[in-house]
C-alpha positions in Angstrom: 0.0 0.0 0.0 3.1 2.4 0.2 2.3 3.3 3.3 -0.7 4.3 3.1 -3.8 3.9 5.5 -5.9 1.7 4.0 -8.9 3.8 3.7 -6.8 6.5 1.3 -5.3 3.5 -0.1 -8.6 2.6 -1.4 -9.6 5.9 -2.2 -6.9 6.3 -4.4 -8.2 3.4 -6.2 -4.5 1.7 -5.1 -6.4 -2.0 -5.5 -6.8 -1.8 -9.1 -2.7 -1.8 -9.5 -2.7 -5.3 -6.9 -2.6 -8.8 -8.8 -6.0 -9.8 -8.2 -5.1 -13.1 -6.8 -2.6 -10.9 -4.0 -5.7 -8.4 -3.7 -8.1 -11.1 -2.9 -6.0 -13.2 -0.6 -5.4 -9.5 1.8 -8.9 -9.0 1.4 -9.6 -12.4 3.4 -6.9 -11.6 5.3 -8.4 -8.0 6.3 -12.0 -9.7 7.1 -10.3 -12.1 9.6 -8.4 -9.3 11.1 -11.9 -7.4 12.0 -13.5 -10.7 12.8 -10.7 -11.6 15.5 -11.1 -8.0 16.8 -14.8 -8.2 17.3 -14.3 -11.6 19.0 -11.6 -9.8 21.4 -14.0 -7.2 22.5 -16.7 -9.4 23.0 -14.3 -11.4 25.7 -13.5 -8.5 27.2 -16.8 -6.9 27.3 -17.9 -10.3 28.7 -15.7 -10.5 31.3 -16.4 -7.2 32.7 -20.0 -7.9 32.9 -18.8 -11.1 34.9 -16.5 -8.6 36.8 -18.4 -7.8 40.4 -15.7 -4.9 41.0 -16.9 -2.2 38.1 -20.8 -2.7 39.6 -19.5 -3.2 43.0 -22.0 -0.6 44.4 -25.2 -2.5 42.5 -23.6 -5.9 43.8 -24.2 -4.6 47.0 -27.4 -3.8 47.0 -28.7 -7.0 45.6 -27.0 -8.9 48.4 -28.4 -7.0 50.7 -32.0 -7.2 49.0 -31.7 -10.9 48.4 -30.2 -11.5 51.8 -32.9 -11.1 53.5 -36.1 -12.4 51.4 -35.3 -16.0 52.2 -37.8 -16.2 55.3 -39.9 -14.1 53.3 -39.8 -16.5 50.1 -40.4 -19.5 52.3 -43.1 -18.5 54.2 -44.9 -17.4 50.7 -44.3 -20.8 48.7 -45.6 -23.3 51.9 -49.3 -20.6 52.3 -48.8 -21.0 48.6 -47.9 -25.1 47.7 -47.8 -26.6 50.9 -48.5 -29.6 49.5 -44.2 -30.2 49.1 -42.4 -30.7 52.3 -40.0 -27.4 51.7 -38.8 -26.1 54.9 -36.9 -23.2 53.3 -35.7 -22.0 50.3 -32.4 -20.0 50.0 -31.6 -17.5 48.3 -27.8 -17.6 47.2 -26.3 -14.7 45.4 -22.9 -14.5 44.0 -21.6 -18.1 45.2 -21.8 -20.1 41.8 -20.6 -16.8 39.6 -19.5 -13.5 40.3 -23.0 -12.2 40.5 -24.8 -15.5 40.3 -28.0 -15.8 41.7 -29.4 -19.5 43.1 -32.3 -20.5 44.7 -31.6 -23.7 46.9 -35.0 -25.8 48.3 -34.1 -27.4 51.7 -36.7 -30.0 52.8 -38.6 -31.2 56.0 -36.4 -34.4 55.5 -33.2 -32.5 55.7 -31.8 -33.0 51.9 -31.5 -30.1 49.6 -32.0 -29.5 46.2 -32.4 -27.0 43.0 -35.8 -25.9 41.9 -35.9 -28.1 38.6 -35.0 -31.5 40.5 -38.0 -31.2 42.3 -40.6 -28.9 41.1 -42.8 -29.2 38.1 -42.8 -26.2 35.3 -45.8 -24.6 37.2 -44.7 -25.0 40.6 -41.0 -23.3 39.3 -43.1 -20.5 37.5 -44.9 -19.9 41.3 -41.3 -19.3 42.9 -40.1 -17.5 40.2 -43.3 -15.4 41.0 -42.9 -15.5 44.4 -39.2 -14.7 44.4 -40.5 -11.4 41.8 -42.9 -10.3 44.5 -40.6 -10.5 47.1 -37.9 -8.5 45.8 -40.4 -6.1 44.5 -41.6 -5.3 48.4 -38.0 -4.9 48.9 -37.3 -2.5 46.6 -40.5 -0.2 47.6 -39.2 -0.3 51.1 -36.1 1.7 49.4 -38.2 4.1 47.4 -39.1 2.7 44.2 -43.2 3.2 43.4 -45.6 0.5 45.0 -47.0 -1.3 41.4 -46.6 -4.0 40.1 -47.8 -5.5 36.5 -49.0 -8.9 36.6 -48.9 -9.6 32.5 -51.1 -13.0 32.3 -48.0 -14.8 34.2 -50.5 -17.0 35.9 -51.6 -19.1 32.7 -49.0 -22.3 33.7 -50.2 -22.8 37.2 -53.3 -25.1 38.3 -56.5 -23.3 39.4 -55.9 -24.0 43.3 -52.5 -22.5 43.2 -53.6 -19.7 40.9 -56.3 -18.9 43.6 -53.8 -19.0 46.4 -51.1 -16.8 44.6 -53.6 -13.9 44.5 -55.1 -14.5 47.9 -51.7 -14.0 49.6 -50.6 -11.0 46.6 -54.0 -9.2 48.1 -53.5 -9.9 51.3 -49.6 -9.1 51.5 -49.5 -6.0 48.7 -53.3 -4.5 50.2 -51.5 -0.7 49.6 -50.4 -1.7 46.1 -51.6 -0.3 42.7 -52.0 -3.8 41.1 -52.6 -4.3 37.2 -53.3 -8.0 35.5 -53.6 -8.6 31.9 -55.7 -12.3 31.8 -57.4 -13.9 28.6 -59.6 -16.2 30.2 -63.1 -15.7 31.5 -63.4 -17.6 34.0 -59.9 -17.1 35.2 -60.9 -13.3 34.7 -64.3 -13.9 37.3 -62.5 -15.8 39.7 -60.2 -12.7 39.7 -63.0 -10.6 40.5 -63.7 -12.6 43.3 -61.1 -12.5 44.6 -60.5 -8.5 44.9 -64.3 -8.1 46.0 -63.7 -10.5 48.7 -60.2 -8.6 49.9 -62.5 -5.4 49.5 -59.9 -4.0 46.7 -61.1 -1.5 44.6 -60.3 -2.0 40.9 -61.3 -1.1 37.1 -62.2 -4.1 34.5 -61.4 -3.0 31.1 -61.7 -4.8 28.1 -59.1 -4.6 24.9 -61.0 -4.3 22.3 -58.6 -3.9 19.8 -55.2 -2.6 18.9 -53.2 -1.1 16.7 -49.4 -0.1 16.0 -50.6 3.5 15.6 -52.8 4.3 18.4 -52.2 1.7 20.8 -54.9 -0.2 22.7 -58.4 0.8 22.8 -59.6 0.2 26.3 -63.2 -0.4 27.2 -65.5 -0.7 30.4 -66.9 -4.0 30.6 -70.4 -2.6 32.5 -74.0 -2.5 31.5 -73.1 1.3 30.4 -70.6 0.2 27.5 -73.8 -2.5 26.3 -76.4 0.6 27.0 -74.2 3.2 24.3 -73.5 0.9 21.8 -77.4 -0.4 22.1 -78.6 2.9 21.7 -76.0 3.7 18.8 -77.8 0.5 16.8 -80.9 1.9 17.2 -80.3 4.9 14.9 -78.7 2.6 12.1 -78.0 -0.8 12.3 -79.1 -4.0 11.2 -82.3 -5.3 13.2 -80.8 -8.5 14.6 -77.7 -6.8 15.6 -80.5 -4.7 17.6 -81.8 -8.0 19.0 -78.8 -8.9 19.8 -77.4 -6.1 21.6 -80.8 -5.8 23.4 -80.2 -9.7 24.4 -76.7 -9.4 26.2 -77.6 -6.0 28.1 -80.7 -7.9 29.6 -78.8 -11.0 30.5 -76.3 -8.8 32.2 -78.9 -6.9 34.0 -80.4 -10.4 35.0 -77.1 -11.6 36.0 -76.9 -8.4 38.4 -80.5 -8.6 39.8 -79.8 -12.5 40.4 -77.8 -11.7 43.2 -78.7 -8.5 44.4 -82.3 -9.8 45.3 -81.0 -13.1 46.1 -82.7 -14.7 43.8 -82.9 -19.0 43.6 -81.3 -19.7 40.1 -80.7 -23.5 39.4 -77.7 -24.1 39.1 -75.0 -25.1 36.1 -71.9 -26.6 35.4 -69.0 -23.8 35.7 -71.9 -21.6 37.3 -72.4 -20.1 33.6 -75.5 -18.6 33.4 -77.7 -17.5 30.3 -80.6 -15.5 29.6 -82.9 -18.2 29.7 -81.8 -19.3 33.1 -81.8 -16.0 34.6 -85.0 -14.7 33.6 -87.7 -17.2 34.9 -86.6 -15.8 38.3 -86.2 -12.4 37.7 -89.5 -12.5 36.2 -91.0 -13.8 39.2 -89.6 -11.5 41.3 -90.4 -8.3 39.3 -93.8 -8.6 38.4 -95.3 -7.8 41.6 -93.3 -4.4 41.8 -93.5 -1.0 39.8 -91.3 -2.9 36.9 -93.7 -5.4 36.5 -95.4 -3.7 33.2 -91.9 -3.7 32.3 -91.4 -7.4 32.8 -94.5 -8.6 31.2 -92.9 -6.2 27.7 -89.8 -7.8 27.6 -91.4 -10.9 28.2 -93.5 -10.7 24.8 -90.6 -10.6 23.1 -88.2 -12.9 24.1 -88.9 -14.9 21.2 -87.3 -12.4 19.2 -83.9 -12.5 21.2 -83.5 -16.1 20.7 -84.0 -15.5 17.2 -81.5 -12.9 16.6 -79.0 -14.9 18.8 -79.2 -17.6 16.1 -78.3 -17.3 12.2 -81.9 -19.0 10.9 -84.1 -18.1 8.4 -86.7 -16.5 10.6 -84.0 -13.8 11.8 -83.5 -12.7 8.5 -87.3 -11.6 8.9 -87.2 -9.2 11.7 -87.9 -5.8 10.8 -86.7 -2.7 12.2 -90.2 -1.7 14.1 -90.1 -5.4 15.6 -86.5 -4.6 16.8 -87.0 -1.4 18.2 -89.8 -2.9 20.5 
């Protein structure tokens, strides 16, 4: 190159004088040269990560987080799975690596083992969880804000332990702003439950849909949501969408009357009620009262909801006036 850098070399067009053979053997020659480099920093960048001295100050405050949530971690998992004969589970941090963190089960029996020698997939994902929340409560004790997002990390467990995991979250994080993405219904209800029963205040929004643009679009799931979009159908739409609209916002007003009177409902598999199990009762109940004209109108046309609910020939018949009763 006659001593030239290698970036005026080539700007001086200096390959096109090189035997091609010579200029493609330094050209493998030059790739190698940056490939070995990038390897080298890669070592080194690895063993700085590795290297507890350069992040000696956040080394030690994870010891001292993690020092002290093995009681804590114990106590959880047996309110949680006592089913397994743990007697406590250590927490172990830098002891295999540098900044290595372990989790080591000790048993009733007095042997010892890791998590995946004895736990199933569901039962690891529950410590791992448990392990979360405790370092979490840690960390608001030093400041950081008290919420925690709970993104449908409960779909691996059994129902039981699933239960028990947000009975003790309610009961142990009762001052926390909680939020839990689920896509199960029933797993949703029994959710509900669970926060009505530990007196929690919360919000139940629905996703309706998404986009990359605008995000999610967020929705109340309440008989107000079914009540605007019933009374937007009115104005335009379809007659069995009508019907059907008019359909779900009674069975959720049933659903709601069912237990605010107390009423007797017999009772289903999954407790999964519909409209025609719910009325009957609600019927009864009603007509006595001021709603009863009310009752005997919507009972006239309940026909009509069962059509509409259906994709027959008949509900291709319903006309606007007959939907708008």
């Amino acid at each position: 190159m006659g001593g030239l850098a290698p970036t005026e070399f080539e700007r001086q067009k200096g390959w096109e004088t090189v035997d091609p053979a010579i200029r493609d053997s330094l050209s493998r020659l030059m790739r190698a040269h940056k490939r070995l480099k990038e390897i080298k920093n890669r070592i080194h960048s690895t063993s700085e990560i590795l290297n507890p001295v350069p992040y000696r100050d956040q080394a030690a405050t994870l010891s001292a987080i993690v020092g002290g949530i093995s009681s804590e971690l114990s106590n959880a998992f047996r309110a949680v799975a006592d089913e397994y004969p743990v007697k406590q589970v250590d927490v172990v941090f830098a002891e295999s690596g540098p900044l290595s963190l372990d989790l080591v089960v000790r048993l009733d029996d007095g042997n010892s083992c890791f998590p995946q020698q004895l736990f199933s997939e569901a039962y690891r994902d529950l410590l791992a969880l448990l392990f979360f929340v405790a370092v979490a409560r840690k960390a608001a004790e030093r400041g950081q804000a008290k919420v925690m997002i709970l993104d449908d990390v409960l779909q691996s467990v059994d129902s039981k332990v699933r239960h028990s995991f947000i009975n003790y979250l309610l009961e142990e994080l009762s001052d926390w702003q909680l939020i839990f993405t689920v896509h199960d219904r029933l797993w949703r209800d029994q959710l509900r439950d669970s926060l009505d029963a530990f007196s929690h205040p919360y919000v139940n929004l629905t996703i309706r849909r998404w986009s990359y643009s605008e995000g999610p679009r967020l929705e109340k799931q309440n008989v107000d949501s079914l009540d605007r979009d019933l009374r937007s159908a009115l104005l335009d739409a379809e007659p069995r969408t009508v019907g059907v609209l008019a359909g779900q916002l009674l069975e959720v007003i049933c659903s709601q009357l069912s237990w605010r009177l107390s009423l007797q409902v017999t009772r289903r598999e999954d407790d999964r009620y519909t409209l025609g199990d719910l009325w009957p009762a609600v019927q009864q109940r009603l007509t006595g009262t001021t709603a009863g004209p009310t009752v005997k109108q919507v009972s006239t046309f309940m026909k009509f909801r069962n059509l509409t609910a259906h994709a027959t020939a008949d509900s291709l018949g319903i006309t606007s006036s007959d939907a708008l009763s």
